[in-house]
Biopython code that builds the backbone (N, CA, C, O; Angstrom):
import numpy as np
from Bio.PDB.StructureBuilder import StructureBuilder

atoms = [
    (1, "UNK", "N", (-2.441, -57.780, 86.309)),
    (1, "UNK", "CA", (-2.520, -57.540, 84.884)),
    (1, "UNK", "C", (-3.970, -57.287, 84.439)),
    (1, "UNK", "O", (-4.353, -56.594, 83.496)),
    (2, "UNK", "N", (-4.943, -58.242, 85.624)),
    (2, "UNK", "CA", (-6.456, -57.442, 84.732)),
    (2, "UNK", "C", (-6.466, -55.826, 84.708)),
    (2, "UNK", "O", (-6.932, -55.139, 83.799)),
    (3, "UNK", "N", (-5.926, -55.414, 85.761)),
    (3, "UNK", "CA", (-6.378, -54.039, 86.002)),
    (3, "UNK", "C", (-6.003, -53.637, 84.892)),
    (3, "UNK", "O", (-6.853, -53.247, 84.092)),
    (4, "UNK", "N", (-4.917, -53.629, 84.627)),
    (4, "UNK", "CA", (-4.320, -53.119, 83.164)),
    (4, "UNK", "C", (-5.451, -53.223, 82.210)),
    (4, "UNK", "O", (-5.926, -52.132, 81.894)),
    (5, "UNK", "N", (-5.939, -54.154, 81.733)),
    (5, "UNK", "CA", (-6.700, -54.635, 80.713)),
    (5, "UNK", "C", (-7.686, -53.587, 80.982)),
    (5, "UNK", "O", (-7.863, -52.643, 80.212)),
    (6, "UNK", "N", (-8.416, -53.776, 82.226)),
    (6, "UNK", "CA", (-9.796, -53.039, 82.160)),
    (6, "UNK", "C", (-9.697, -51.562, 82.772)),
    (6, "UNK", "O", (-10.680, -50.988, 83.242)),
    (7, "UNK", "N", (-8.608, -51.086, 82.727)),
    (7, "UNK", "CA", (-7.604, -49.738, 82.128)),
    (7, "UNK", "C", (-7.864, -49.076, 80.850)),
    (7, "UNK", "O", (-8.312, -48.032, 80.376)),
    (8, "UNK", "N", (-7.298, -50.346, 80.490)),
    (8, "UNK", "CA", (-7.080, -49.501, 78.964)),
    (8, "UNK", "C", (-8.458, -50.353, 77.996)),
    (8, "UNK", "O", (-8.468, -49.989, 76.820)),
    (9, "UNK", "N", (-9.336, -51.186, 78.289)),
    (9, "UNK", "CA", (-10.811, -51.403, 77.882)),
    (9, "UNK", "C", (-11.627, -49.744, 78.569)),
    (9, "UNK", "O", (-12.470, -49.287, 77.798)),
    (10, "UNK", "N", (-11.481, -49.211, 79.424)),
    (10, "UNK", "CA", (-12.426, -48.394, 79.673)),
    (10, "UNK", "C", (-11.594, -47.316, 78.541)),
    (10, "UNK", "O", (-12.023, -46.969, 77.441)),
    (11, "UNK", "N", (-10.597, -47.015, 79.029)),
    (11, "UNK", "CA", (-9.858, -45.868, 78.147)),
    (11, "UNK", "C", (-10.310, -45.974, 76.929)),
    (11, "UNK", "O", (-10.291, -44.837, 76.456)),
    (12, "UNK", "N", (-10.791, -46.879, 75.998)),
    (12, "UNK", "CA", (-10.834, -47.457, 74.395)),
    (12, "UNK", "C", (-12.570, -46.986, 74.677)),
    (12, "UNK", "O", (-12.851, -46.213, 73.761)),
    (13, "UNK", "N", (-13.526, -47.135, 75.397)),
    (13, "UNK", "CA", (-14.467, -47.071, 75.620)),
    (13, "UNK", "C", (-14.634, -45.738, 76.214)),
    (13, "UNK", "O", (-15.838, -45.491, 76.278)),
    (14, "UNK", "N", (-13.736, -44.538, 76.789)),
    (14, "UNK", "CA", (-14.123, -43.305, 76.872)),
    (14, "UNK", "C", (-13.558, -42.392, 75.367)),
    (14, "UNK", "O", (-13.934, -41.305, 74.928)),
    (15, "UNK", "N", (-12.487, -43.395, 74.835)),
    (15, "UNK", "CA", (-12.155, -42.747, 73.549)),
    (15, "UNK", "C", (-13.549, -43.088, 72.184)),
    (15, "UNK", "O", (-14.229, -42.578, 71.293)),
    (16, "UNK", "N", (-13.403, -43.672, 72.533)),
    (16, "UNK", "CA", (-15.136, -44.281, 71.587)),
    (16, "UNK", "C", (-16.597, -43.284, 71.582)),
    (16, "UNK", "O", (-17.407, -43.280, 70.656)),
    (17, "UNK", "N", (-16.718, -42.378, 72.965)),
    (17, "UNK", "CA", (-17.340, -41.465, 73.274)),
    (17, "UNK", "C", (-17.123, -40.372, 72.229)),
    (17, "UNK", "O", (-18.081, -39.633, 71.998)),
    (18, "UNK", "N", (-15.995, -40.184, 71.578)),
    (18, "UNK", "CA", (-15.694, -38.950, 70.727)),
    (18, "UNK", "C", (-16.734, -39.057, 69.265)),
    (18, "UNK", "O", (-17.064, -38.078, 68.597)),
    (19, "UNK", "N", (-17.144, -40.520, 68.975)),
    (19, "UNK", "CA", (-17.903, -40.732, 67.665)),
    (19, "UNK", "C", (-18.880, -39.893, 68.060)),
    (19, "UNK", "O", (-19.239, -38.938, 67.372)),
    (20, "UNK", "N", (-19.345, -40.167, 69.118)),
    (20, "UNK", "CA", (-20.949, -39.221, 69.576)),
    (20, "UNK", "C", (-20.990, -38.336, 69.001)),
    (20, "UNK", "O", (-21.733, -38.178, 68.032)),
    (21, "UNK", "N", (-19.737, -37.037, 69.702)),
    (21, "UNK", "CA", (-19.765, -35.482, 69.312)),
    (21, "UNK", "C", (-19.335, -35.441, 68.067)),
    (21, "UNK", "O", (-19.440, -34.404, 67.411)),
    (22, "UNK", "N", (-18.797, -36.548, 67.572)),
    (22, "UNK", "CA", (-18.228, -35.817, 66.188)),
    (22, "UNK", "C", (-19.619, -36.057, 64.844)),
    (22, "UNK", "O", (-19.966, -35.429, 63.844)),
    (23, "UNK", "N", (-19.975, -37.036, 65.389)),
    (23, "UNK", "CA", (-21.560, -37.583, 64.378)),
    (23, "UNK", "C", (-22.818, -36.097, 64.934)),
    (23, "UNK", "O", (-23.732, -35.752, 64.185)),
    (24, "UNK", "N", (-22.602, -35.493, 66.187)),
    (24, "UNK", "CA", (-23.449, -34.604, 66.564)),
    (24, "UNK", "C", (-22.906, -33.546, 65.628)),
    (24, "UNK", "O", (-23.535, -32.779, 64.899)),
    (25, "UNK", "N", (-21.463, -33.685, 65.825)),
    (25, "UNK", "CA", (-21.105, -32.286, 65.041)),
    (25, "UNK", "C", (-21.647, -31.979, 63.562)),
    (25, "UNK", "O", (-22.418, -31.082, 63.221)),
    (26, "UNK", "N", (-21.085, -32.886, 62.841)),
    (26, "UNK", "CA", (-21.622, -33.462, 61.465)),
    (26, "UNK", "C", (-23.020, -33.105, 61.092)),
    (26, "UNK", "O", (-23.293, -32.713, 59.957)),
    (27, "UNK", "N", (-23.904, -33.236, 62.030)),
    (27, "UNK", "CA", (-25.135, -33.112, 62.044)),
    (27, "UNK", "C", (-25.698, -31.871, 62.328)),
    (27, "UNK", "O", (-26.850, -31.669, 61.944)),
    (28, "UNK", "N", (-24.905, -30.730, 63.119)),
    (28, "UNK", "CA", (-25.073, -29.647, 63.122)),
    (28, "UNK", "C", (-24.673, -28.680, 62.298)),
    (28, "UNK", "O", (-23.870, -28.894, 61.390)),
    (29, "UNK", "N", (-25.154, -27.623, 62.519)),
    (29, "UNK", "CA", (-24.860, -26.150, 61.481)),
    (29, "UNK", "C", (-23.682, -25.881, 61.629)),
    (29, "UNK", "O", (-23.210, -25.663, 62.745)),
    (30, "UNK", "N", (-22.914, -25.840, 60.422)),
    (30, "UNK", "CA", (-21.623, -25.299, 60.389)),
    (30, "UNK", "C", (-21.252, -24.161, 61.211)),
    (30, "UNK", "O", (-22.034, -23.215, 61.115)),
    (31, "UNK", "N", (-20.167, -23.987, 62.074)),
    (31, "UNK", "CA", (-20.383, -22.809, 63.206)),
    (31, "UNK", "C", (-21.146, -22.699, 64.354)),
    (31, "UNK", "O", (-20.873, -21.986, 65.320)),
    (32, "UNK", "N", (-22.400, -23.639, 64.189)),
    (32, "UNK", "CA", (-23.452, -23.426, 65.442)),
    (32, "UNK", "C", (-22.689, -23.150, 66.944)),
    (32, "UNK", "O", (-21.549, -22.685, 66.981)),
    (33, "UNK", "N", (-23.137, -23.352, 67.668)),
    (33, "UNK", "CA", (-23.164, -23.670, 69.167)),
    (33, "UNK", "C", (-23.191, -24.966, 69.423)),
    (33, "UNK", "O", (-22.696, -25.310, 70.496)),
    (34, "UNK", "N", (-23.709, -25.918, 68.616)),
    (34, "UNK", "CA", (-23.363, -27.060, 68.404)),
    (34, "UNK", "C", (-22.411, -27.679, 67.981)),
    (34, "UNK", "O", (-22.054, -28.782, 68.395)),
    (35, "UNK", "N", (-21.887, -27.031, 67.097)),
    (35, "UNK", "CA", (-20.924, -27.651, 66.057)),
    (35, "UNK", "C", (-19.685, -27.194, 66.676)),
    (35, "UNK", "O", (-18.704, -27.895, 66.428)),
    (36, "UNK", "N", (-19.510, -26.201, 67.409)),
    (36, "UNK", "CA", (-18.402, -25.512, 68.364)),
    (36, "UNK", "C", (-18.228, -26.745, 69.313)),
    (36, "UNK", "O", (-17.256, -27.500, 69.275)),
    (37, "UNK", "N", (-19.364, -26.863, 70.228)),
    (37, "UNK", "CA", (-19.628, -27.775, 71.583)),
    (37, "UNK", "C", (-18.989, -29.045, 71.087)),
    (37, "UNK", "O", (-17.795, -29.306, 71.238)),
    (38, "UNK", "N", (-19.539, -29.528, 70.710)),
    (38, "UNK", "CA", (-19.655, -30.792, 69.818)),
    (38, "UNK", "C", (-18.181, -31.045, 69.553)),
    (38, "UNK", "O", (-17.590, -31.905, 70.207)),
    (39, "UNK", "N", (-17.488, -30.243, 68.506)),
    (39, "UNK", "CA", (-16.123, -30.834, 68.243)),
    (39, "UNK", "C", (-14.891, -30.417, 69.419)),
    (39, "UNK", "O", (-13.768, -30.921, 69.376)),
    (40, "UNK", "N", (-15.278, -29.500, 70.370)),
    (40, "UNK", "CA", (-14.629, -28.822, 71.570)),
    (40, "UNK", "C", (-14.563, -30.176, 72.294)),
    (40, "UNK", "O", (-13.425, -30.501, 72.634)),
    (41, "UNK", "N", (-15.618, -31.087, 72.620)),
    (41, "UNK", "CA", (-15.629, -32.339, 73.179)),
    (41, "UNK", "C", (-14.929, -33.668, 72.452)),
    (41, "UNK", "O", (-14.379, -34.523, 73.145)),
    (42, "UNK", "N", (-14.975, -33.741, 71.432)),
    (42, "UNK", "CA", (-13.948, -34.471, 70.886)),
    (42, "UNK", "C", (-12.399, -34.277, 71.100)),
    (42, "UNK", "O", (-11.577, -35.112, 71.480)),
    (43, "UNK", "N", (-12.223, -32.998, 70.767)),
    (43, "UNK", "CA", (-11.170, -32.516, 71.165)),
    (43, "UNK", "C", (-10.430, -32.699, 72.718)),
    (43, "UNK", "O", (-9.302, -33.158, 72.902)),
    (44, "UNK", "N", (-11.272, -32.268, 73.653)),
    (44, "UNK", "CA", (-11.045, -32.749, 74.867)),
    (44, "UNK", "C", (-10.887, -34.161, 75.502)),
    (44, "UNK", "O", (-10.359, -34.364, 76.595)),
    (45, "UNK", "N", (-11.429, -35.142, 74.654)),
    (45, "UNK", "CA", (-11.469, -36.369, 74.941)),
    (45, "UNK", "C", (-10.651, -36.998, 74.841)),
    (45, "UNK", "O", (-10.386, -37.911, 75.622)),
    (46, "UNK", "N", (-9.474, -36.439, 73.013)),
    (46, "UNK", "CA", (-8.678, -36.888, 72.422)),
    (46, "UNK", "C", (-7.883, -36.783, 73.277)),
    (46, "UNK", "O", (-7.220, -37.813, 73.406)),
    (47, "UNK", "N", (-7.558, -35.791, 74.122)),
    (47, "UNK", "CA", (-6.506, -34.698, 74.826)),
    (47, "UNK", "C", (-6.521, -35.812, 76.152)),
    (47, "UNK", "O", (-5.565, -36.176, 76.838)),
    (48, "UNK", "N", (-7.399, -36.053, 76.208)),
    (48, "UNK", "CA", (-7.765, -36.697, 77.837)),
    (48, "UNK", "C", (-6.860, -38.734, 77.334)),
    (48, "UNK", "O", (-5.894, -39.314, 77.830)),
    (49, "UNK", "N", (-7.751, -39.106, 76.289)),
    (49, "UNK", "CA", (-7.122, -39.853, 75.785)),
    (49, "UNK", "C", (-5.765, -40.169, 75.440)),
    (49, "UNK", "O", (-5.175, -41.228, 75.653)),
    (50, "UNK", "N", (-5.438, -39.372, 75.012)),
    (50, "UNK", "CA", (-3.583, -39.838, 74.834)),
    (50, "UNK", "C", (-2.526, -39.476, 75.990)),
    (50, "UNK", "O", (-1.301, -39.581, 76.061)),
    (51, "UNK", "N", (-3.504, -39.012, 76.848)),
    (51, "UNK", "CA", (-2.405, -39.273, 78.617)),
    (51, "UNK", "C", (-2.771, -40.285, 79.145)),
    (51, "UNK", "O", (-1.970, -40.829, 79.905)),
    (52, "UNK", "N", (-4.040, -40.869, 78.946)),
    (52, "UNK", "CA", (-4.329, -42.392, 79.728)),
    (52, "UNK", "C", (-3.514, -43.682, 78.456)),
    (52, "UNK", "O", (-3.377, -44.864, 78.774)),
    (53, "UNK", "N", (-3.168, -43.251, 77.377)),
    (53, "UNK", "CA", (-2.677, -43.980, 76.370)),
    (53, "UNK", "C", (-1.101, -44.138, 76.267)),
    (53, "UNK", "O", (-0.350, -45.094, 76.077)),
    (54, "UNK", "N", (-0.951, -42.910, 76.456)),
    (54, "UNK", "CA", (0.710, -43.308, 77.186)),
    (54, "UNK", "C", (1.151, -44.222, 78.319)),
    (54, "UNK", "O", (2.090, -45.017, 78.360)),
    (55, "UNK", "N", (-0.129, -43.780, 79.586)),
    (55, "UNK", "CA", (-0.083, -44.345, 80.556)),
    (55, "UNK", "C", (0.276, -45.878, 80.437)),
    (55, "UNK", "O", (1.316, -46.382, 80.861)),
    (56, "UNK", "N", (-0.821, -46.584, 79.747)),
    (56, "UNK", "CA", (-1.171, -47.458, 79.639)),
    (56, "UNK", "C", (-0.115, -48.393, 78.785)),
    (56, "UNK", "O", (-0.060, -49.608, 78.975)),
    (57, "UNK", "N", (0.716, -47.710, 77.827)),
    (57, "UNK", "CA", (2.002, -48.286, 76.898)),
    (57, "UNK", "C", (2.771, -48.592, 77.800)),
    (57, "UNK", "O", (3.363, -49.668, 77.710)),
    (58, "UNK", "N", (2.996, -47.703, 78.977)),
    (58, "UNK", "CA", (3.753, -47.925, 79.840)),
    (58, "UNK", "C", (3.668, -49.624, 80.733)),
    (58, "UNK", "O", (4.727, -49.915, 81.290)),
    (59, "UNK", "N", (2.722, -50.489, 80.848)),
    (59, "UNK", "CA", (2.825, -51.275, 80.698)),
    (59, "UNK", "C", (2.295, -52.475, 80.274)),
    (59, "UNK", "O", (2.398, -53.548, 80.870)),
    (60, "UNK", "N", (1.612, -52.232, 79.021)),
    (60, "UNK", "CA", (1.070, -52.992, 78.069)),
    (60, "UNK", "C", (2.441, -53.175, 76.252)),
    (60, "UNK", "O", (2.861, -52.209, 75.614)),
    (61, "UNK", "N", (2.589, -53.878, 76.109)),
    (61, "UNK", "CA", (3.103, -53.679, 74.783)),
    (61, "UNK", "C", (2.262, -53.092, 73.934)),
    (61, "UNK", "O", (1.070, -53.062, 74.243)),
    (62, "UNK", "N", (2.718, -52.487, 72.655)),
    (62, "UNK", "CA", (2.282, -51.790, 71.867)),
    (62, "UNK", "C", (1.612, -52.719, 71.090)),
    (62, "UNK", "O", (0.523, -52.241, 70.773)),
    (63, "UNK", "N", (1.763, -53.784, 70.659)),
    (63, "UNK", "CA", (0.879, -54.495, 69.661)),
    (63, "UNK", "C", (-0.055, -54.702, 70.603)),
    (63, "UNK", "O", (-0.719, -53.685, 70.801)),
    (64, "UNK", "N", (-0.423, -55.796, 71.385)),
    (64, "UNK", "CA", (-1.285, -55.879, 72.629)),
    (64, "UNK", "C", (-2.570, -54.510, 72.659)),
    (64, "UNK", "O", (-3.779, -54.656, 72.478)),
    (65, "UNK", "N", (-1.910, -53.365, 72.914)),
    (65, "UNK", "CA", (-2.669, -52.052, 73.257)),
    (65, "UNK", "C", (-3.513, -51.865, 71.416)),
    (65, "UNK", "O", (-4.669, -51.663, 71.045)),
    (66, "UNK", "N", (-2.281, -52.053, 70.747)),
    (66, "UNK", "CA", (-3.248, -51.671, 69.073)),
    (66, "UNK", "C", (-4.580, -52.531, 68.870)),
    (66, "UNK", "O", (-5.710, -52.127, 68.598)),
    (67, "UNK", "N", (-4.071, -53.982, 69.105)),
    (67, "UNK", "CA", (-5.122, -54.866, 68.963)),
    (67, "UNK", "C", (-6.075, -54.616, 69.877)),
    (67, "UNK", "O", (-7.088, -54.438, 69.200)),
    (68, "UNK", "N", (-6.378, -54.488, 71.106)),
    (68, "UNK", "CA", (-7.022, -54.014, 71.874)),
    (68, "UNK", "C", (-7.793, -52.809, 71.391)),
    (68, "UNK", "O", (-8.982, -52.901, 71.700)),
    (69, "UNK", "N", (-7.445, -51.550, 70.634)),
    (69, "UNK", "CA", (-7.933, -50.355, 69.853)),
    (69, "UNK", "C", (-8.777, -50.808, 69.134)),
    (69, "UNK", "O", (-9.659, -50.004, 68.832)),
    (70, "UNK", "N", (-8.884, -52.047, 68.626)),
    (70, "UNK", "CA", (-10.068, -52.340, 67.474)),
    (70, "UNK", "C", (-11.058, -52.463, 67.847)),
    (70, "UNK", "O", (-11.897, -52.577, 66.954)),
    (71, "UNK", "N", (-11.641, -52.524, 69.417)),
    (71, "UNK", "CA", (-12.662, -52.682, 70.615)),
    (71, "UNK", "C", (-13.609, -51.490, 70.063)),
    (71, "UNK", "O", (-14.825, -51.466, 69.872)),
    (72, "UNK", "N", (-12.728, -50.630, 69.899)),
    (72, "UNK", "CA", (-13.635, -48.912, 69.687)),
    (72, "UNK", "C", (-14.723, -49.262, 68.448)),
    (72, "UNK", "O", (-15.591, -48.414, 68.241)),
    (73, "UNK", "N", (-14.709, -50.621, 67.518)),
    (73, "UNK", "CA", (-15.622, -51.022, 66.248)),
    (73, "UNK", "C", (-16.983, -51.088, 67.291)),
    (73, "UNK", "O", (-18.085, -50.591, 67.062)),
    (74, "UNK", "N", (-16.573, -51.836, 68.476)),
    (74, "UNK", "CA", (-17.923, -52.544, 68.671)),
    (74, "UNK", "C", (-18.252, -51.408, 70.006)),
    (74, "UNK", "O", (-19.305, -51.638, 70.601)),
    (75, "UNK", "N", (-17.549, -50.396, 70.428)),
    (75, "UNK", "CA", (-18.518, -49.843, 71.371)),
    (75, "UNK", "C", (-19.441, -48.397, 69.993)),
    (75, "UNK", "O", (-20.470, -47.722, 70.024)),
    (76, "UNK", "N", (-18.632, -48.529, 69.299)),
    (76, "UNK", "CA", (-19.319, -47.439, 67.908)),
    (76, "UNK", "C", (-20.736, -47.988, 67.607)),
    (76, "UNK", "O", (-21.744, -47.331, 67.346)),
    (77, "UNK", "N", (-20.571, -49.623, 67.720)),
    (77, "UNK", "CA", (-21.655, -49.944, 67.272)),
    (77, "UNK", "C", (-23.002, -50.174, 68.518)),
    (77, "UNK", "O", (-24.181, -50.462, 68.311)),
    (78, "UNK", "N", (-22.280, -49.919, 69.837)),
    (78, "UNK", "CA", (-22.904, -49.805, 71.049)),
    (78, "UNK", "C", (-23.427, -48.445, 71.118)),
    (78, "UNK", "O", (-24.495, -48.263, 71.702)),
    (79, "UNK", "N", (-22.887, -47.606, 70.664)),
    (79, "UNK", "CA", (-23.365, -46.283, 70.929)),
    (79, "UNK", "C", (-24.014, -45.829, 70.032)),
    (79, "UNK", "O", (-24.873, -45.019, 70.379)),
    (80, "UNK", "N", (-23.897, -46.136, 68.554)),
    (80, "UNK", "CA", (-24.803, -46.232, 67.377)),
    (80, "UNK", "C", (-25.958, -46.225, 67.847)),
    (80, "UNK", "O", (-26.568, -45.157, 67.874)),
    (81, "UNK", "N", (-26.621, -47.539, 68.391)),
    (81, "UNK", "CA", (-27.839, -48.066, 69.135)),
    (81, "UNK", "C", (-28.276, -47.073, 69.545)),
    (81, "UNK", "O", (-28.982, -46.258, 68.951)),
    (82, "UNK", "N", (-27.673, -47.043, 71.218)),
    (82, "UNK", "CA", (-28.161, -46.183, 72.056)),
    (82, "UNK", "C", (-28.427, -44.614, 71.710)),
    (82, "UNK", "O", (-29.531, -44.088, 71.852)),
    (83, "UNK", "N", (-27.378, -44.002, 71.283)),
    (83, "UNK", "CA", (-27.799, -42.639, 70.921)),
    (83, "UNK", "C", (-28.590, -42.120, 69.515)),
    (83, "UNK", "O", (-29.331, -41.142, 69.412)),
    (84, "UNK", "N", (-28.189, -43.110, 68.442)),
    (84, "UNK", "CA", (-28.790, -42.554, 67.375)),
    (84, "UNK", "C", (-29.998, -43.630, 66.501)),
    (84, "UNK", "O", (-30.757, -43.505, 65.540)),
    (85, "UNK", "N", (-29.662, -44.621, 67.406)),
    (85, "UNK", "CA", (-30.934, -45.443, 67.237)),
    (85, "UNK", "C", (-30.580, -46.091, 65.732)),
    (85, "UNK", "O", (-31.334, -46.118, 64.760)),
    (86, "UNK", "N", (-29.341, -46.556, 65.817)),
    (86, "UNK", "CA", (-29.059, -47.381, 64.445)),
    (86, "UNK", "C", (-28.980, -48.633, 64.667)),
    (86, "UNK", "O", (-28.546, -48.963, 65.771)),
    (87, "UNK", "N", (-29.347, -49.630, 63.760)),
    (87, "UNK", "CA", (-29.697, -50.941, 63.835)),
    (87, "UNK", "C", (-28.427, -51.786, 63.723)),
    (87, "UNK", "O", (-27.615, -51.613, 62.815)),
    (88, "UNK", "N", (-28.287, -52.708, 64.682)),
    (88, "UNK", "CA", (-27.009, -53.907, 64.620)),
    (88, "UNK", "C", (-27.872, -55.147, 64.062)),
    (88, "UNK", "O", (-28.818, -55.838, 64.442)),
    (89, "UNK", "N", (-26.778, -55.013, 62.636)),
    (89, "UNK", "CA", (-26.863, -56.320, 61.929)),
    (89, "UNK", "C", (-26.012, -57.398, 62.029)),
    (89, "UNK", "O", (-24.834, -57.269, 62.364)),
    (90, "UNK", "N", (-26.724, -58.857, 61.658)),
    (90, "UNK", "CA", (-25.973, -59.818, 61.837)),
    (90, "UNK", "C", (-24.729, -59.718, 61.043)),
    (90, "UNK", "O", (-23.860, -60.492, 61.445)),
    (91, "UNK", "N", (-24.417, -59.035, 60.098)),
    (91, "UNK", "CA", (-22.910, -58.651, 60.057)),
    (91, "UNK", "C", (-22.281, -57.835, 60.981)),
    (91, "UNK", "O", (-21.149, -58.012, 61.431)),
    (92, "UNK", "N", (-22.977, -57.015, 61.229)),
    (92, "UNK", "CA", (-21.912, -55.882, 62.285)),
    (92, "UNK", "C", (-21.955, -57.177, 63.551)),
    (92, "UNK", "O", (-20.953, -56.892, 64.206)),
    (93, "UNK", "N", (-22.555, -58.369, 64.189)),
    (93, "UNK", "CA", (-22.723, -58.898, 65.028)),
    (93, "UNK", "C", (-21.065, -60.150, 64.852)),
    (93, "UNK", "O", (-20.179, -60.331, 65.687)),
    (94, "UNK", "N", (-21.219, -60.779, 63.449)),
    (94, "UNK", "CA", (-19.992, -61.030, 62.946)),
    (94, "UNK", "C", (-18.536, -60.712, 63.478)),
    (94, "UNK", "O", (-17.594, -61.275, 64.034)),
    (95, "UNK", "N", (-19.021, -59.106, 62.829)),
    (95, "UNK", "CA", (-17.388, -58.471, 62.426)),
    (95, "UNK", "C", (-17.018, -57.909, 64.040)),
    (95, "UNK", "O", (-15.908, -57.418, 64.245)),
    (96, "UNK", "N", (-18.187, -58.039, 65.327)),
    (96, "UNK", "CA", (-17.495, -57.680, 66.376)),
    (96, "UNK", "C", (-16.738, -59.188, 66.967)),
    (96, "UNK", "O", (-15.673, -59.234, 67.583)),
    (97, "UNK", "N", (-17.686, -60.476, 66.555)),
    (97, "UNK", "CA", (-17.008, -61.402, 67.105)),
    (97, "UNK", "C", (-15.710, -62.112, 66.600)),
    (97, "UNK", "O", (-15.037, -63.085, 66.941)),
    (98, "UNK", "N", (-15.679, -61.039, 65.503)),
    (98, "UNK", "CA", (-14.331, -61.757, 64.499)),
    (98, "UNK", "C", (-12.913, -60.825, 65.376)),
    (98, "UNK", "O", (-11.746, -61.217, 65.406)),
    (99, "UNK", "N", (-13.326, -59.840, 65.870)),
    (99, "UNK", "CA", (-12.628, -58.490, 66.517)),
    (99, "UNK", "C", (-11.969, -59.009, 67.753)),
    (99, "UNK", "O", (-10.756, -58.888, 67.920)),
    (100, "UNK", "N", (-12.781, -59.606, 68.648)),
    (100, "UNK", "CA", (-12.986, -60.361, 69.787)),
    (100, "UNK", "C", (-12.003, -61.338, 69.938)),
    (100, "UNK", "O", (-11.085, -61.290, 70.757)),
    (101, "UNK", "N", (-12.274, -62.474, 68.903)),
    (101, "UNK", "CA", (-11.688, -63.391, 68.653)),
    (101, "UNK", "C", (-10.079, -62.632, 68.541)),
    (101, "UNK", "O", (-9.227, -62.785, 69.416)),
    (102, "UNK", "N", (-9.903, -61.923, 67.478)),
    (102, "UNK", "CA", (-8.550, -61.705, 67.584)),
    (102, "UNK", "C", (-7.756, -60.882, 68.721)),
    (102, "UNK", "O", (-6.631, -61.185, 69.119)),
    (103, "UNK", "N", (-8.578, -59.715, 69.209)),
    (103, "UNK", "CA", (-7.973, -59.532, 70.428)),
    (103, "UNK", "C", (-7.266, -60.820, 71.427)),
    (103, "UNK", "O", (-6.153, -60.668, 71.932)),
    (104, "UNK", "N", (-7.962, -61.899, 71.594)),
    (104, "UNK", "CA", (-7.840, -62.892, 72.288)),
    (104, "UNK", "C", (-6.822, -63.407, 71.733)),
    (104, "UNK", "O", (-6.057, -63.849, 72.591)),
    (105, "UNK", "N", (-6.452, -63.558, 70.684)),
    (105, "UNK", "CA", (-5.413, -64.349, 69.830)),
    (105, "UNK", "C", (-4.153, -63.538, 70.365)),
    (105, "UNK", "O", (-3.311, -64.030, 71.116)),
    (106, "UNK", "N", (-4.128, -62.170, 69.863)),
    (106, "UNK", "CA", (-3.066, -61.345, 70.451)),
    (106, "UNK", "C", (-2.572, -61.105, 72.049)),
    (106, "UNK", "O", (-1.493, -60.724, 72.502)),
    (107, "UNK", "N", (-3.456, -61.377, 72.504)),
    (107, "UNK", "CA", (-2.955, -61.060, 74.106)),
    (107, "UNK", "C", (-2.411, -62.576, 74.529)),
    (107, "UNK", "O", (-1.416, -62.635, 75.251)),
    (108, "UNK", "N", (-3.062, -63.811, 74.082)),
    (108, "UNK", "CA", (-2.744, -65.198, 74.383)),
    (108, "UNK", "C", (-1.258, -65.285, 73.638)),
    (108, "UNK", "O", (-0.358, -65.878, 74.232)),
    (109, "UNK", "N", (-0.983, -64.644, 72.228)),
    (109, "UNK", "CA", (0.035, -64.803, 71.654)),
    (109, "UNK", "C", (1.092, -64.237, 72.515)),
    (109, "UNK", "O", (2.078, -64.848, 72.926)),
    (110, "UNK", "N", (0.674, -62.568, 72.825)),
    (110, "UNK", "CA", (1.431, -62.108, 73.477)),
    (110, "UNK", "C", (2.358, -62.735, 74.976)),
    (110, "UNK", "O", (3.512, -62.571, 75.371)),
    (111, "UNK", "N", (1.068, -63.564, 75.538)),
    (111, "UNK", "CA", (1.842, -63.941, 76.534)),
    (111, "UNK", "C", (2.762, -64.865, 77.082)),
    (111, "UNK", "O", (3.634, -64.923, 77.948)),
    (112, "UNK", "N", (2.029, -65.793, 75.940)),
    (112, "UNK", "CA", (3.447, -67.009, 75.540)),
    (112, "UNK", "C", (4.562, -66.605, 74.763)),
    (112, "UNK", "O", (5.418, -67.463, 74.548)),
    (113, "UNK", "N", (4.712, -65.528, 74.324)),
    (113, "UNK", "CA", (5.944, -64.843, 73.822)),
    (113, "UNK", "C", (6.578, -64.150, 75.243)),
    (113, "UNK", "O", (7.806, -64.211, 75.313)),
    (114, "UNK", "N", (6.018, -63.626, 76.159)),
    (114, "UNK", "CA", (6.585, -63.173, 77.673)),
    (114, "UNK", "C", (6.953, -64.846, 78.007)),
    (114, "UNK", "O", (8.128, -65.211, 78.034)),
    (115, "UNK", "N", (6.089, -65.577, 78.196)),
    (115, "UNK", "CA", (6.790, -66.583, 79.212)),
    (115, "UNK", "C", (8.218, -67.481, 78.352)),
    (115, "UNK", "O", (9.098, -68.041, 79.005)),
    (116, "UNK", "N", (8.196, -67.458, 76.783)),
    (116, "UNK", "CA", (9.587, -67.652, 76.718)),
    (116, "UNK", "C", (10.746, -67.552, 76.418)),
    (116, "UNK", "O", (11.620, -68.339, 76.056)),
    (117, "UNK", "N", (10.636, -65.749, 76.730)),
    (117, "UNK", "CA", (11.458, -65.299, 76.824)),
    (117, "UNK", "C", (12.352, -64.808, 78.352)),
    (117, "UNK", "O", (13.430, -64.218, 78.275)),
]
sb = StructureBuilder()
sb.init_structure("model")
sb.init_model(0)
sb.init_chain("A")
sb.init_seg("    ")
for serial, (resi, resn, name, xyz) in enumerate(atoms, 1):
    if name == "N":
        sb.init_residue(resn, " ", resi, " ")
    sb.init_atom(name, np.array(xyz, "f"), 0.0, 1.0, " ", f" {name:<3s}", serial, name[0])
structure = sb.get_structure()
């Protein structure tokens, strides 16, 4: 079952990659070569994304996998950093451990709902 998890944690974390191009896009000239590139890669990612997302329903439950989706807050705010050099505040530091916390709630919930049934 980890594999699963760190399955669909990377999958949430290559779907999280799309903020990049789409904040690049945003930032470029309407039409550019950029702004083409840029949302062409989002696009592709999305595309790439919802076959590893099916995959992954396949054996994760759907609440489990949603709650898990809220992960994409804190790699936004990972990639914020790194690429555009935006500052993590002790709220954004908060609202990832409040994120965290509930993922954990849901998968622990989830699984004592498997064992009694």
């Amino acid at each position: 079952m980890k594999k699963i998890y760190l399955g669909l944690h990377f999958i949430l974390m290559f779907y999280a990659i799309g903020g990049i191009f789409s904040k690049r896009a945003a930032n470029a000239e309407f039409l550019s070569l950029e702004y083409i590139i840029s949302y062409g890669m989002v696009f592709a990612i999305l595309m790439i994304y919802a076959v590893f997302w099916q995959m992954i329903l396949k054996k994760v439950s759907l609440t489990v996998a949603m709650a898990n989706k809220s992960v994409t807050v804190i790699w936004g705010l990972i990639y914020g950093f790194l690429f555009f050099q935006e500052k993590i505040t002790l709220g954004n530091v908060i609202g990832a451990v409040i994120i965290i916390v509930g993922i954990i709630m849901v998968v622990n919930g989830d699984k004592e709902q498997n064992q009694c049934t």
